[in-house]
CHARMM-style PDB file with segment names, atoms N, HN, CA, C and O in Angstrom:
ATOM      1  N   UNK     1      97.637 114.093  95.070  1.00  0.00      PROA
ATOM      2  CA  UNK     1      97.045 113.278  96.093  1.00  0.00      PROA
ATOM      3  C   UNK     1      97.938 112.077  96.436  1.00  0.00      PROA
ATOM      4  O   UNK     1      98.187 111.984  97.638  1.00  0.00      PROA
ATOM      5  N   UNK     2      98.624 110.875  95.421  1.00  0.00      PROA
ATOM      6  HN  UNK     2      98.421 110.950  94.444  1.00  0.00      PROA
ATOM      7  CA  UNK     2      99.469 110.497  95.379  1.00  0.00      PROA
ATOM      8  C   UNK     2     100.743 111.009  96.606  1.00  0.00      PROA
ATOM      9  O   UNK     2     100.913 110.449  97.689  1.00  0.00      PROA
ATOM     10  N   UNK     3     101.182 111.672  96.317  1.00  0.00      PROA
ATOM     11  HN  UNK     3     101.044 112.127  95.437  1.00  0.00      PROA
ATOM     12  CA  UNK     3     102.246 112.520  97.089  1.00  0.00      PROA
ATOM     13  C   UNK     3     101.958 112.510  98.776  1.00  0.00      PROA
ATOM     14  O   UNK     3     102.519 112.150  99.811  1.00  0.00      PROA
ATOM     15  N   UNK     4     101.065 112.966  98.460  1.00  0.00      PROA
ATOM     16  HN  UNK     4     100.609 113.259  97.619  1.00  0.00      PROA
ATOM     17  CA  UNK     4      99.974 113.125 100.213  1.00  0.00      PROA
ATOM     18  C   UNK     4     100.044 111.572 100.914  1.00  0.00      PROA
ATOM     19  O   UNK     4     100.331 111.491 102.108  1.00  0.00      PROA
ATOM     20  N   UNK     5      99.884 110.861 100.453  1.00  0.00      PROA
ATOM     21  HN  UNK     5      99.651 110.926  99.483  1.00  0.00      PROA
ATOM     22  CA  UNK     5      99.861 109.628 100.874  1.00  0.00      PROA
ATOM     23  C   UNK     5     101.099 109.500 101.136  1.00  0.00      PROA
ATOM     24  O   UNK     5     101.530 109.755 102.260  1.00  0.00      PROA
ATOM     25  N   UNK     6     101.934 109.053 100.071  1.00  0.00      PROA
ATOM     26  HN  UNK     6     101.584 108.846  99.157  1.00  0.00      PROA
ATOM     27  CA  UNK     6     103.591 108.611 100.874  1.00  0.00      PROA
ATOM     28  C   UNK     6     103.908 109.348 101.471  1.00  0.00      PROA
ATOM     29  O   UNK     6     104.250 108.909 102.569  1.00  0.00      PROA
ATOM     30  N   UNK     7     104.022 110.507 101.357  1.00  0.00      PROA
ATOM     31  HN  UNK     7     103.744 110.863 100.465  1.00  0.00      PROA
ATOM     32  CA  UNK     7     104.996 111.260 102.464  1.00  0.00      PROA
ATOM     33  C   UNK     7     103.738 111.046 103.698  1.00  0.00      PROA
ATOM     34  O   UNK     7     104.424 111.315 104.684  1.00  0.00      PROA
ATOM     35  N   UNK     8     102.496 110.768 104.197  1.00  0.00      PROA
ATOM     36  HN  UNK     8     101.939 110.550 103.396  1.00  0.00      PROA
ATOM     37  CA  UNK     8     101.868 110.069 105.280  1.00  0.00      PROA
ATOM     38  C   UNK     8     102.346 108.645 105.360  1.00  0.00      PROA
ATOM     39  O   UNK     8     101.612 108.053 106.153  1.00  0.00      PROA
ATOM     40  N   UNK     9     102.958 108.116 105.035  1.00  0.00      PROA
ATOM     41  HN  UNK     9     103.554 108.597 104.392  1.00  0.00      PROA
ATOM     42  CA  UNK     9     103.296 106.922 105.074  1.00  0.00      PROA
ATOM     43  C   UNK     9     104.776 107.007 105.534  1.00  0.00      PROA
ATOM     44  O   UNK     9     104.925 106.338 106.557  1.00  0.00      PROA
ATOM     45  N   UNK    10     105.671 107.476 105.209  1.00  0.00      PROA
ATOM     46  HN  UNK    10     105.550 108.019 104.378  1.00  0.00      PROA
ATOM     47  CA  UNK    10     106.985 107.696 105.565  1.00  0.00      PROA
ATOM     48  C   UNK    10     106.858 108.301 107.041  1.00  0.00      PROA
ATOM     49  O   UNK    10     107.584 107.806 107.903  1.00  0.00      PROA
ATOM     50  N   UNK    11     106.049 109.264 107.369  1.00  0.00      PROA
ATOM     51  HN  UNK    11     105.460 109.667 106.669  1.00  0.00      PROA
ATOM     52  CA  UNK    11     105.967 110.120 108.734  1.00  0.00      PROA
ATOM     53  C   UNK    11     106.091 108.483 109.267  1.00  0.00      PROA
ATOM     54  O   UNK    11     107.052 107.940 109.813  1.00  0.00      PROA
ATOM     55  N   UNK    12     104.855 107.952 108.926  1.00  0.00      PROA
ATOM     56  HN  UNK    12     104.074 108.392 108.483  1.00  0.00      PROA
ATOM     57  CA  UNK    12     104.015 106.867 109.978  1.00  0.00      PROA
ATOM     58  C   UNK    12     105.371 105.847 110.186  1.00  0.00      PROA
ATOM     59  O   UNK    12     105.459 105.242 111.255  1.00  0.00      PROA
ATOM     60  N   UNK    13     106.319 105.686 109.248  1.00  0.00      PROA
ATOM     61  HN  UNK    13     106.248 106.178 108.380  1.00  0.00      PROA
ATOM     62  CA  UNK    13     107.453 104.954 109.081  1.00  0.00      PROA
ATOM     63  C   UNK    13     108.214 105.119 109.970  1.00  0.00      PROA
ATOM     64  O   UNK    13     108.753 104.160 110.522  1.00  0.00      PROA
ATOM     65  N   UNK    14     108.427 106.304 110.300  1.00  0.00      PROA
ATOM     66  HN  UNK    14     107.989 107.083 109.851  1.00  0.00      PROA
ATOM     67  CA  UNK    14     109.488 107.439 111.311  1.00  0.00      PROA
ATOM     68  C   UNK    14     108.797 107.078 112.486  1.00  0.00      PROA
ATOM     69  O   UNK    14     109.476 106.466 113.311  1.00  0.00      PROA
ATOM     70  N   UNK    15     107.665 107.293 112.760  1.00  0.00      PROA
ATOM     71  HN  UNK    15     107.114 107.790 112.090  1.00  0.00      PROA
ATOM     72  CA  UNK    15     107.423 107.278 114.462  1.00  0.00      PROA
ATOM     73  C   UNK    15     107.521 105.836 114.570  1.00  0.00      PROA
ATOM     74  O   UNK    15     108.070 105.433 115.596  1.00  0.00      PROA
ATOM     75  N   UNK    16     106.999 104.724 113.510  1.00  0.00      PROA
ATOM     76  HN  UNK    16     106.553 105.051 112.676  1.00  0.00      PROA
ATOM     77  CA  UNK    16     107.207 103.172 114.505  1.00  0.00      PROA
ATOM     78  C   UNK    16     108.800 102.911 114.225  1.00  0.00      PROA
ATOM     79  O   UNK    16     109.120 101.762 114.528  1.00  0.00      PROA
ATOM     80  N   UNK    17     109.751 103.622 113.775  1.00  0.00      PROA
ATOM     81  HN  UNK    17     109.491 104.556 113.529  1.00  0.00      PROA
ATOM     82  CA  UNK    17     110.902 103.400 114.296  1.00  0.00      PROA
ATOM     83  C   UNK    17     111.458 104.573 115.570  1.00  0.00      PROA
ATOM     84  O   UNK    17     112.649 104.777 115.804  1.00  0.00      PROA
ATOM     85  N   UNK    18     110.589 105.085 116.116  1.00  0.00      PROA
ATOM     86  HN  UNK    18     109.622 104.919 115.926  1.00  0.00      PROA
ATOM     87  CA  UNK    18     111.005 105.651 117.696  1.00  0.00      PROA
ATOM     88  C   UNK    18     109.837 105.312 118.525  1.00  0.00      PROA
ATOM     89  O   UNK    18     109.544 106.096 119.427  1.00  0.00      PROA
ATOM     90  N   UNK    19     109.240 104.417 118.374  1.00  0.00      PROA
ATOM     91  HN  UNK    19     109.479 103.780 117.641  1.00  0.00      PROA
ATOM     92  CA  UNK    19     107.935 103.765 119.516  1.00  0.00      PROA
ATOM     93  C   UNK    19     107.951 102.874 119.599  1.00  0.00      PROA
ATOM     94  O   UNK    19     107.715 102.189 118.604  1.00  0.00      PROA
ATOM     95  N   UNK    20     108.313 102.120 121.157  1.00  0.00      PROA
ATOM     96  HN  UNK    20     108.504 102.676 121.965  1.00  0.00      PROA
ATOM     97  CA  UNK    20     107.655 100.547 121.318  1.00  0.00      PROA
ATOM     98  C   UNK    20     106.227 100.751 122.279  1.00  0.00      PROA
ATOM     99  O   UNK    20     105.605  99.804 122.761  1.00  0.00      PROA
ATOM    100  N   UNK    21     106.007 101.616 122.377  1.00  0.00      PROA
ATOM    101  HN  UNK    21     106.512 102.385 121.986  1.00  0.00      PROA
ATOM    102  CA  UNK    21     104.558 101.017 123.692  1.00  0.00      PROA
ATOM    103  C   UNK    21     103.525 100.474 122.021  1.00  0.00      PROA
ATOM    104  O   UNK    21     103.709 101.051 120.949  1.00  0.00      PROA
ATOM    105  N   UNK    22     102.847  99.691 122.139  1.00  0.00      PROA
ATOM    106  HN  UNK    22     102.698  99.222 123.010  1.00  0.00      PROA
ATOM    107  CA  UNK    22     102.135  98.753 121.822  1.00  0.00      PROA
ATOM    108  C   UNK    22     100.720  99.646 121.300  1.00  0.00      PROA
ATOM    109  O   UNK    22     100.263  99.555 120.161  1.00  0.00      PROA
ATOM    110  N   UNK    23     100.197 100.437 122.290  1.00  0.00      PROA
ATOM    111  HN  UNK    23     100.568 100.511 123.216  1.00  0.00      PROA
ATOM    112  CA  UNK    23      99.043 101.390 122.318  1.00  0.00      PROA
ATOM    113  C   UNK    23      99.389 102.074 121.441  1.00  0.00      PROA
ATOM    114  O   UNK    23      98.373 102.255 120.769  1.00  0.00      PROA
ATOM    115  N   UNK    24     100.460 102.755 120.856  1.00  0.00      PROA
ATOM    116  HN  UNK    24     101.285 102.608 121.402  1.00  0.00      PROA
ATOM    117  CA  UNK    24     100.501 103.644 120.060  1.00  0.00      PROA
ATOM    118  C   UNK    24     101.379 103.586 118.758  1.00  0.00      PROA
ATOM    119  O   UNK    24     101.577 104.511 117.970  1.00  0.00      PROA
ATOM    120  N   UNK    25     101.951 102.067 118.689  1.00  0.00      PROA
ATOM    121  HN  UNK    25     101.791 101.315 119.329  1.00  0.00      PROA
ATOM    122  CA  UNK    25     102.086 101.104 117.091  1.00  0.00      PROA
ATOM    123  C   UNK    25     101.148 101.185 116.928  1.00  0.00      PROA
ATOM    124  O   UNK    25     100.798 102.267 116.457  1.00  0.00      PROA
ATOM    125  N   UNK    26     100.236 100.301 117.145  1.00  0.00      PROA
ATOM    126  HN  UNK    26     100.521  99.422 117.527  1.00  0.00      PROA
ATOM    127  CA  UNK    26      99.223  99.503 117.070  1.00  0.00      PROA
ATOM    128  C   UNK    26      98.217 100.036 116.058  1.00  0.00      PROA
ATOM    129  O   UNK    26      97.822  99.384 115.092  1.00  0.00      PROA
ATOM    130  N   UNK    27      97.655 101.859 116.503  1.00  0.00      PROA
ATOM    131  HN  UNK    27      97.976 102.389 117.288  1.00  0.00      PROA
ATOM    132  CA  UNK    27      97.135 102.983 115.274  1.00  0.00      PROA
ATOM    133  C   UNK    27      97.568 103.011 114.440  1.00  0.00      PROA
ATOM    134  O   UNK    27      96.977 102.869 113.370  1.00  0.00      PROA
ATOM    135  N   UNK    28      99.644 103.344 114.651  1.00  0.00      PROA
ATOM    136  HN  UNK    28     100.125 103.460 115.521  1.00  0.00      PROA
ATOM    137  CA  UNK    28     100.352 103.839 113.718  1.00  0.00      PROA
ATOM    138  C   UNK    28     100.397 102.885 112.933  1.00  0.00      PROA
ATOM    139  O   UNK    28     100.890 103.215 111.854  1.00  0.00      PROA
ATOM    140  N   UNK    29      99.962 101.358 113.027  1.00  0.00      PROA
ATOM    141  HN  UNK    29      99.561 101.089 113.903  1.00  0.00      PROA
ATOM    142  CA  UNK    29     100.359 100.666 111.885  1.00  0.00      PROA
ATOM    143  C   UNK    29      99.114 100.718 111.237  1.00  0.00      PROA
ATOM    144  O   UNK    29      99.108 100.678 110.007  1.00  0.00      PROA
ATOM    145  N   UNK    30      97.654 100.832 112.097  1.00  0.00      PROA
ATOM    146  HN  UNK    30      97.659 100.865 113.096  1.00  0.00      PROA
ATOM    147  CA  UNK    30      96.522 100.493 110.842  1.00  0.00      PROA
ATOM    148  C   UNK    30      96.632 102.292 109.938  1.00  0.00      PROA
ATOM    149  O   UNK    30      96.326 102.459 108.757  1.00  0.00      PROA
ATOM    150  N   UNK    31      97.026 103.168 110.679  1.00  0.00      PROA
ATOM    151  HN  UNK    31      97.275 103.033 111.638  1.00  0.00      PROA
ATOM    152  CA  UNK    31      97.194 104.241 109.418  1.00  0.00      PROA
ATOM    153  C   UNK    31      98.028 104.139 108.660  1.00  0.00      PROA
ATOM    154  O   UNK    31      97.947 104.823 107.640  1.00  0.00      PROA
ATOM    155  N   UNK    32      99.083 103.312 108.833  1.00  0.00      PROA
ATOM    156  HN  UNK    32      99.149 102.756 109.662  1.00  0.00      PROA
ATOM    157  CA  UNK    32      99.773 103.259 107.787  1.00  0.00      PROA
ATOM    158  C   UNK    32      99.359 102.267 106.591  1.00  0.00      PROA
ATOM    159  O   UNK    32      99.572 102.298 105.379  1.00  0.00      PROA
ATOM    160  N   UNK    33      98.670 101.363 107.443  1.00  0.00      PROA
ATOM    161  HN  UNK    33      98.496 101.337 108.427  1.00  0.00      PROA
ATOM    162  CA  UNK    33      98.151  99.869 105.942  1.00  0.00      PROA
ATOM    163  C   UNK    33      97.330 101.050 105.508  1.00  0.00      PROA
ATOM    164  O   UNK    33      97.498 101.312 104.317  1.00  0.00      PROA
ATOM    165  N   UNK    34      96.369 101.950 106.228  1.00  0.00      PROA
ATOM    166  HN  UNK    34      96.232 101.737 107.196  1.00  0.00      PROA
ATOM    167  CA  UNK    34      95.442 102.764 105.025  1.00  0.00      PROA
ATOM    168  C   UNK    34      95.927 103.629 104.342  1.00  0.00      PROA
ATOM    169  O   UNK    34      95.258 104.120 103.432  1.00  0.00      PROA
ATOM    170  N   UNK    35      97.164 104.027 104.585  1.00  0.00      PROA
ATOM    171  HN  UNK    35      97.707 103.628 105.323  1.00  0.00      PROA
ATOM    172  CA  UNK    35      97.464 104.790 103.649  1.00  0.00      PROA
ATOM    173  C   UNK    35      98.177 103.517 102.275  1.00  0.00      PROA
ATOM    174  O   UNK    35      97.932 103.727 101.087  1.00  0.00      PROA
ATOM    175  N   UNK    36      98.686 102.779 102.545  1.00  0.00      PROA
ATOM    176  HN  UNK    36      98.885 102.609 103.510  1.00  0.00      PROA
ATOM    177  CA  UNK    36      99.132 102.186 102.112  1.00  0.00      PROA
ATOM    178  C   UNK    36      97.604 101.562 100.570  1.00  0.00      PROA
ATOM    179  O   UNK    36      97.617 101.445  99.345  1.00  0.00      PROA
ATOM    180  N   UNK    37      96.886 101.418 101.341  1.00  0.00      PROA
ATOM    181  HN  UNK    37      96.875 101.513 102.336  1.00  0.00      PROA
ATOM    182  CA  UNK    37      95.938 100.969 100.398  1.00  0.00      PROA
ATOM    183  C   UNK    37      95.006 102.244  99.812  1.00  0.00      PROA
ATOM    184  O   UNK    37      94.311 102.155  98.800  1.00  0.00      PROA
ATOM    185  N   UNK    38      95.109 103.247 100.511  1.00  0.00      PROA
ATOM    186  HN  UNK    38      95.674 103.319 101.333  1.00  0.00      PROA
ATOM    187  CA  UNK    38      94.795 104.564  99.193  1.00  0.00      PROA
ATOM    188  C   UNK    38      95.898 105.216  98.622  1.00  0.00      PROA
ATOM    189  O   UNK    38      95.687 106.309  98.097  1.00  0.00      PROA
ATOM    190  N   UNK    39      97.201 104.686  98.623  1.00  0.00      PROA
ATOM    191  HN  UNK    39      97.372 103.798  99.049  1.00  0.00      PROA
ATOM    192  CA  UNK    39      97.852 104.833  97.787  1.00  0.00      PROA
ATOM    193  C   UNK    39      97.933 103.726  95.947  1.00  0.00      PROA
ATOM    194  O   UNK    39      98.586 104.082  94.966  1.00  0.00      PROA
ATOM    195  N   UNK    40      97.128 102.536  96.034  1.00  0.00      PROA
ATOM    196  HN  UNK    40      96.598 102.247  96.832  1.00  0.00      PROA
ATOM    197  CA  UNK    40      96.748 101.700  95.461  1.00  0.00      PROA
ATOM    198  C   UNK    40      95.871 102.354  94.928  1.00  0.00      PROA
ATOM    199  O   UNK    40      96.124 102.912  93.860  1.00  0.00      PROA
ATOM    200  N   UNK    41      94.789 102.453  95.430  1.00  0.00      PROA
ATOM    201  HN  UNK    41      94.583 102.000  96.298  1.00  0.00      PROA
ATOM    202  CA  UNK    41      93.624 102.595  95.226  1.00  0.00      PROA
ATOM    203  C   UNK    41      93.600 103.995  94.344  1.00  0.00      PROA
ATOM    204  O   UNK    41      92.701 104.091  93.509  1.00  0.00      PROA
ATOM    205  N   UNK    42      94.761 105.342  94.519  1.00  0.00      PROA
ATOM    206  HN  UNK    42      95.491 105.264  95.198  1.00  0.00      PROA
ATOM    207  CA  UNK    42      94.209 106.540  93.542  1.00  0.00      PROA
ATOM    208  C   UNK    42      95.270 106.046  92.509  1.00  0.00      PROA
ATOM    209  O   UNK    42      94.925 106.494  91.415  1.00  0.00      PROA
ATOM    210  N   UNK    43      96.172 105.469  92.416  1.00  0.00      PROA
ATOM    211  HN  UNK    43      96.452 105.105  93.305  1.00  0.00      PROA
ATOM    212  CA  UNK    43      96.886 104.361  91.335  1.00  0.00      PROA
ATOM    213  C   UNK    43      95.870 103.871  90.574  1.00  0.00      PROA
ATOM    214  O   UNK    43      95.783 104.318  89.430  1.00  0.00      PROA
ATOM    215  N   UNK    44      95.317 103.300  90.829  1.00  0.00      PROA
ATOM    216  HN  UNK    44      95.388 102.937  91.758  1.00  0.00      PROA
ATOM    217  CA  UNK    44      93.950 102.780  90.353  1.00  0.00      PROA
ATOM    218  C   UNK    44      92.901 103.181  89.503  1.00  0.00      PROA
ATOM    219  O   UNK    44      92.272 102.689  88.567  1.00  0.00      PROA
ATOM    220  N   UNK    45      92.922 104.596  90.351  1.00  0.00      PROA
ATOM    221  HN  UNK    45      93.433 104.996  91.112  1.00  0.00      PROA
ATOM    222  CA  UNK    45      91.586 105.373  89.613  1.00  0.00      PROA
ATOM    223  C   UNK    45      92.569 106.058  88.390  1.00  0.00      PROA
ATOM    224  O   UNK    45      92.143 105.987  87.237  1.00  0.00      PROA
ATOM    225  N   UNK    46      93.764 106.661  88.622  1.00  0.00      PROA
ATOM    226  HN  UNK    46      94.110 106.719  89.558  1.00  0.00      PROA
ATOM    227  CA  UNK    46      94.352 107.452  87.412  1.00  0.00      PROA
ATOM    228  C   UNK    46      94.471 106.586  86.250  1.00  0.00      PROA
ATOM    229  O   UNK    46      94.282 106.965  85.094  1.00  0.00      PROA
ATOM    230  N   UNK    47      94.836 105.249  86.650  1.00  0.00      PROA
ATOM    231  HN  UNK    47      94.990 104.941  87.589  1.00  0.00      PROA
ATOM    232  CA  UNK    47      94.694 104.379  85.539  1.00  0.00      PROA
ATOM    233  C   UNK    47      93.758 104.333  84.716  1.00  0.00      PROA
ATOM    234  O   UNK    47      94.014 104.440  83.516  1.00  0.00      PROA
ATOM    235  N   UNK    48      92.226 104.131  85.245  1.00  0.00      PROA
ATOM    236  HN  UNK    48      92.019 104.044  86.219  1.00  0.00      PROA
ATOM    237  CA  UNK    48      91.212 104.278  84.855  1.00  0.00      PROA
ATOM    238  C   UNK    48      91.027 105.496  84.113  1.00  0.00      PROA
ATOM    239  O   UNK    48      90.778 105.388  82.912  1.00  0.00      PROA
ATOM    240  N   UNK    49      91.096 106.465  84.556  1.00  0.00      PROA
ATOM    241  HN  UNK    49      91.298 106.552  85.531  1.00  0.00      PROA
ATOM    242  CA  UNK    49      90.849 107.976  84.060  1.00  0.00      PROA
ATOM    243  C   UNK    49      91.670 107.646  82.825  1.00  0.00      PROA
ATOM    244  O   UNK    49      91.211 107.603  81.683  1.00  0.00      PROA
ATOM    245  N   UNK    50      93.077 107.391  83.209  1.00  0.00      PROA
ATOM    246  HN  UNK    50      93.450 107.426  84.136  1.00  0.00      PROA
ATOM    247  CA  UNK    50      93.956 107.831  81.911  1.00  0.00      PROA
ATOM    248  C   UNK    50      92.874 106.664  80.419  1.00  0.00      PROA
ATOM    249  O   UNK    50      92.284 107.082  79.423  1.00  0.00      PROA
ATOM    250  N   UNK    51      93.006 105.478  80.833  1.00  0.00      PROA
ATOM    251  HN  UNK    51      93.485 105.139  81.643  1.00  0.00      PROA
ATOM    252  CA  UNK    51      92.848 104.335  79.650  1.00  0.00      PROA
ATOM    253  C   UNK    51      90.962 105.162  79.128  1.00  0.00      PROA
ATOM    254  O   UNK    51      90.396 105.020  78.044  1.00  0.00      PROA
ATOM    255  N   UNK    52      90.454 105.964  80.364  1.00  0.00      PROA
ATOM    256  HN  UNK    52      90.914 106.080  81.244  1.00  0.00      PROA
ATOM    257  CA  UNK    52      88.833 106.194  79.649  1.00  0.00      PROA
ATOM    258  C   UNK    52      88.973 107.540  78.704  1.00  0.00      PROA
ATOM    259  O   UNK    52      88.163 107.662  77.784  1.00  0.00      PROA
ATOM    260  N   UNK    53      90.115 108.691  78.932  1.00  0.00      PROA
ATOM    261  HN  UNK    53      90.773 108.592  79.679  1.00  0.00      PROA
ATOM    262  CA  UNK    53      90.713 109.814  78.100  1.00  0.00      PROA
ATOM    263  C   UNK    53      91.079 109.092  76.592  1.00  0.00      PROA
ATOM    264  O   UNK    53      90.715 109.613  75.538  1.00  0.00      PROA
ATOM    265  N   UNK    54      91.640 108.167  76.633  1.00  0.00      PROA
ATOM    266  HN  UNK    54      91.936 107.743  77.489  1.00  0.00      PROA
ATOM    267  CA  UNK    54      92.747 107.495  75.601  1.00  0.00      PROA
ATOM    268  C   UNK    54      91.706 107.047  74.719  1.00  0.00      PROA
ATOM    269  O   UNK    54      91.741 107.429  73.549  1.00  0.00      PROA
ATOM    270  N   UNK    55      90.453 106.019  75.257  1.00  0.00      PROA
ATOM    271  HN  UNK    55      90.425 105.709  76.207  1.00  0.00      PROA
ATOM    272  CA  UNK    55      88.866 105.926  74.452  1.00  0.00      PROA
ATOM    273  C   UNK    55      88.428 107.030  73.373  1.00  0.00      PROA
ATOM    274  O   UNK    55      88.110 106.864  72.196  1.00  0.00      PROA
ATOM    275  N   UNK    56      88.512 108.251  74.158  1.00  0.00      PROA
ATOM    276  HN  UNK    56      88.770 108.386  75.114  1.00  0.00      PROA
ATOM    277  CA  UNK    56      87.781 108.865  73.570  1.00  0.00      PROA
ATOM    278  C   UNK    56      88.640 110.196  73.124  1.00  0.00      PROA
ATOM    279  O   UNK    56      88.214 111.349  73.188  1.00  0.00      PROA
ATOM    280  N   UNK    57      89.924 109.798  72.666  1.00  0.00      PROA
ATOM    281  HN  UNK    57      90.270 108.861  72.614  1.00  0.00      PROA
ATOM    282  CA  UNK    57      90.820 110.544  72.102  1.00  0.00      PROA
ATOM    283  C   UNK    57      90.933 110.066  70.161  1.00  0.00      PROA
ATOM    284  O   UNK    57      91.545 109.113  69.677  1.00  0.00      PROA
ATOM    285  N   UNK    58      90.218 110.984  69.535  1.00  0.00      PROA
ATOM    286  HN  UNK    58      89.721 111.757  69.928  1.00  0.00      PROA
ATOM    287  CA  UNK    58      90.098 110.658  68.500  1.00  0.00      PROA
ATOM    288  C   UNK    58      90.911 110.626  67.612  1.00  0.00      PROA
ATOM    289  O   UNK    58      90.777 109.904  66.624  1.00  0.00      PROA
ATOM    290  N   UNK    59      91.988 111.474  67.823  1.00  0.00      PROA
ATOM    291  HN  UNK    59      92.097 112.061  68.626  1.00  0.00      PROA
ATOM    292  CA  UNK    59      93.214 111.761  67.109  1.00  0.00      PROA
ATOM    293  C   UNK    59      94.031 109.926  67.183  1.00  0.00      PROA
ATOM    294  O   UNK    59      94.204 109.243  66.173  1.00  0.00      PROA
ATOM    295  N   UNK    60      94.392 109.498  68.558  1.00  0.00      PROA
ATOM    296  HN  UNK    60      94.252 110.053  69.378  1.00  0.00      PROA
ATOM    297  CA  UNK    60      94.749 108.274  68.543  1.00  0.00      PROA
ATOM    298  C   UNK    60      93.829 106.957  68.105  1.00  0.00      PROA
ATOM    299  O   UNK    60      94.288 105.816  68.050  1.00  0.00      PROA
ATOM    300  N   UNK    61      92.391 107.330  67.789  1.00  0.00      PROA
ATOM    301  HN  UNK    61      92.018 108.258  67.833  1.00  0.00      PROA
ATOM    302  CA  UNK    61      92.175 106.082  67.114  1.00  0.00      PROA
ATOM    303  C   UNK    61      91.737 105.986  66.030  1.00  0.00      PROA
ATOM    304  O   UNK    61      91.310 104.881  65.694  1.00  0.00      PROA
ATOM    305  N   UNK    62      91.673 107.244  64.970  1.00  0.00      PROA
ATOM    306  HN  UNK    62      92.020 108.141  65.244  1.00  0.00      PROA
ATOM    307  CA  UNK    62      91.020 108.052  63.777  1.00  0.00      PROA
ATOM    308  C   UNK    62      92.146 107.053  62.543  1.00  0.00      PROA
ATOM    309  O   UNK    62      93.284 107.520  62.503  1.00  0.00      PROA
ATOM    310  N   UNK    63      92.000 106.259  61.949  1.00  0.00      PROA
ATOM    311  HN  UNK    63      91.076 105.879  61.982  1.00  0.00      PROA
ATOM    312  CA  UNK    63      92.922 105.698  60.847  1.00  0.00      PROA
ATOM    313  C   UNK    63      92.999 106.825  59.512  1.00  0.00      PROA
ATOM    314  O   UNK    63      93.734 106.561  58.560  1.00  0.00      PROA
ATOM    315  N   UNK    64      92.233 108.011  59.532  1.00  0.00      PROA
ATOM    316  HN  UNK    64      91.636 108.226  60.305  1.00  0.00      PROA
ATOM    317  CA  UNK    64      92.139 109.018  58.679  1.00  0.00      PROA
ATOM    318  C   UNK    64      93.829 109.979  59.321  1.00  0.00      PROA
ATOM    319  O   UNK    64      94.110 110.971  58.649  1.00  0.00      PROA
ATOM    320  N   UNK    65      94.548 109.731  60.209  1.00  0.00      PROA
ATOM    321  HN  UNK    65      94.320 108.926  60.756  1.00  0.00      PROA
ATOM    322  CA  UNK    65      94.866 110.428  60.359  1.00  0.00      PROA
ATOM    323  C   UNK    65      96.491 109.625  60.486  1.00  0.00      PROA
ATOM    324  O   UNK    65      97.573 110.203  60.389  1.00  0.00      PROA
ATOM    325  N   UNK    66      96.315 108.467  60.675  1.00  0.00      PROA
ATOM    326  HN  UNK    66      95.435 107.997  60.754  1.00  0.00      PROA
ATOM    327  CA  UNK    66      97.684 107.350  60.175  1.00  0.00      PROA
ATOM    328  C   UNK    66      97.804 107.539  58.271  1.00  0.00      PROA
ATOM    329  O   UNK    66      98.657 106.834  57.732  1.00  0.00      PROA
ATOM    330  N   UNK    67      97.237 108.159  57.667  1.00  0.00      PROA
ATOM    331  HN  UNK    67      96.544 108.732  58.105  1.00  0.00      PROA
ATOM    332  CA  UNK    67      97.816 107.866  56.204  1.00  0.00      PROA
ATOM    333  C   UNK    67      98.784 108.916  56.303  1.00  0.00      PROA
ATOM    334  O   UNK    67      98.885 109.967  56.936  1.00  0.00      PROA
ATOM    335  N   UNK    68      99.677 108.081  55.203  1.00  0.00      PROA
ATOM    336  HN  UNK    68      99.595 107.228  54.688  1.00  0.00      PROA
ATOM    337  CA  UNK    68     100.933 108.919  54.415  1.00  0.00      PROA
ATOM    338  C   UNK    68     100.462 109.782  53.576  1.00  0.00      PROA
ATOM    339  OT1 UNK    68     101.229 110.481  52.914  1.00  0.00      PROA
TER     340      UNK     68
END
């Protein structure tokens, strides 16, 4: 999903460097801030996902399993 976003963001990059009419920046830039901010935003959630996996990964917090 990640992926999906920048490369939508790079397109959007490409056309406002071959467009000046105003009418048709103007979209291309608010799709690009949104992509820009659901590219944050699933950053965000994987973070989450990863640190709530890592909770409840018993092997990494089991001290039965750190002895020599």
């Amino acid at each position: 999903m990640i992926a999906a976003e920048q490369k939508a963001r790079v397109t959007y990059d490409n056309i406002l460097r071959m467009v000046d009419d105003p009418d048709v920046r103007d979209p291309i830039i608010f799709l690009r801030q949104r992509e820009i901010i659901h590219f944050q935003r699933f950053g965000e959630g994987l973070e989450i996902t990863k640190e709530r996996m890592n909770r409840k990964n018993l092997y990494a917090i089991n001290p039965a399993f750190d002895k020599q």
